[in-house]
N, C-alpha and C positions, 0 to 999 in steps of 0.2 A: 533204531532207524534202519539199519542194515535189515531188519526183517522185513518192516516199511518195503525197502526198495526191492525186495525180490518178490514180496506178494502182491503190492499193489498193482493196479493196472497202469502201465507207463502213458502218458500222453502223446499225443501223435501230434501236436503242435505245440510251438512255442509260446512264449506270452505274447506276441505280433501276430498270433495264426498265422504263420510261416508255418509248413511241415515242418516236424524234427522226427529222427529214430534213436530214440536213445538209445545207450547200450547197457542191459539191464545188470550185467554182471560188472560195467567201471560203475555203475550207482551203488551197487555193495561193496565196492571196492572203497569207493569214495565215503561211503558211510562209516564203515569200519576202522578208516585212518585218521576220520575226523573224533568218533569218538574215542579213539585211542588215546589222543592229545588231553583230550578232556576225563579220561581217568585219571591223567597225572595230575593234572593242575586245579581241576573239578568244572563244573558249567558255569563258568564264569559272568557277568552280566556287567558291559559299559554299563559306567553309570553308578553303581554301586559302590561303596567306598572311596569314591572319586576313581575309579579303574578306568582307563582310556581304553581306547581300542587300539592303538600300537603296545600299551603294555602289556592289554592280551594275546595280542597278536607274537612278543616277544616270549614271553610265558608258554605260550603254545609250540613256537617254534624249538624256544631251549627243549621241552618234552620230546618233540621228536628229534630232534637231532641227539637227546639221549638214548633212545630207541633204535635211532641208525648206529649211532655205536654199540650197543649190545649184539644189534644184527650182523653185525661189519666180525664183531670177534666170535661168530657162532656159523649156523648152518646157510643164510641167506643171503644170496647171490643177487638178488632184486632189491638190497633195500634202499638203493635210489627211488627205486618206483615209488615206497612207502614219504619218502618227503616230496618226492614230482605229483601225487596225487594229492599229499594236503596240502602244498601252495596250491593245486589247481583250483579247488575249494575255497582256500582262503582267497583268490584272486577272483573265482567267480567266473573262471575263464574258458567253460564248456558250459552247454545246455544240461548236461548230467550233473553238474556241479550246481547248477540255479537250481535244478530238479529235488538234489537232496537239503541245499537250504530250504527250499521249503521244507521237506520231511521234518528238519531240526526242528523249524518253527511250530510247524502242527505236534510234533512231539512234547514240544514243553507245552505247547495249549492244553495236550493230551492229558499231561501231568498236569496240570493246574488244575483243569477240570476233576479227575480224580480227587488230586487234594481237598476241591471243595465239596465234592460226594460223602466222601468218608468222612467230610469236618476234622481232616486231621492238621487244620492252620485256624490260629486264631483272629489272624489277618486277612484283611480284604485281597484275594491276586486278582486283584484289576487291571493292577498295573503292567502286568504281562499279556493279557486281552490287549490290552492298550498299544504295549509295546511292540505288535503285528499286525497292527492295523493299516491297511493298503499295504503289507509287503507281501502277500503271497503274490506267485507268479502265474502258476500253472490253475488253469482251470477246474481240474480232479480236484486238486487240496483245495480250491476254494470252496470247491462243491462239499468236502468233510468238514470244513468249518463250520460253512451254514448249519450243517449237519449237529456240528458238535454246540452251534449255537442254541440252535432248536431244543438243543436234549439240558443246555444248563438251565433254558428258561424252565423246566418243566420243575 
């Protein structure tokens, strides 16, 4: 994702066609902390298991709050910033932060799609199509959907 946000081209408005500037270096910022969460605990999916979304949300928090202490007893003097940027994300509480939910989401589309190129699943992922349907925000990632719609049909 974090590469997502530094190469793509950022959006100049919001999901209201409001202008937005995003700021392209808190979207790697914001990409980078959120998947940090999710090497500890893995990409987790409400839903599955019966997993709620506050016990992911808990799950994700214990990671980084173990991460802040690593940091707390080593060289990094910011690592406030590393939990103020994953609540920002998990709160959804910037247009940079909706910005990289979508990256998430087109990232696992990404992957799914992959998986089914190479037949490396013996199961249908529909379910994950399914699972993003009407949530993108940003018009750019809607525009790589179609895209990546276009390319499964084929």
């Amino acid at each position: 994702m974090a590469l997502m946000a530094l190469t793509l081209p950022l959006p100049a408005t919001n999901p209201d066609n409001s202008p937005v500037e995003l700021n392209r270096t808190k979207c790697v910022f914001l990409s980078l902390v959120h998947d940090i969460a999710e090497c500890i605990v893995g990409d987790l999916i409400v839903g599955r298991n019966c997993l709620t979304k506050p016990q992911k949300h808990d799950m994700e928090a214990a990671a980084i709050d173990s991460i802040q202490s690593l940091l707390s007893k080593g060289l990094a003097k910011d690592q406030h910033t590393i939990q103020d940027l994953w609540l920002e994300y998990e709160l959804q509480s910037s247009p940079e932060a909706r910005f990289v939910k979508d990256l998430d989401r087109y990232d696992m589309m990404l992957q799914a799609f992959e998986y089914e190129k190479n037949k490396d699943t013996s199961r249908s992922l529909e379910e994950f199509y399914e699972s993003t349907n009407g949530k993108f925000q940003f018009d750019c990632i809607k525009y790589l959907m179609q895209q990546l719609y276009s390319d499964r049909k084929k």
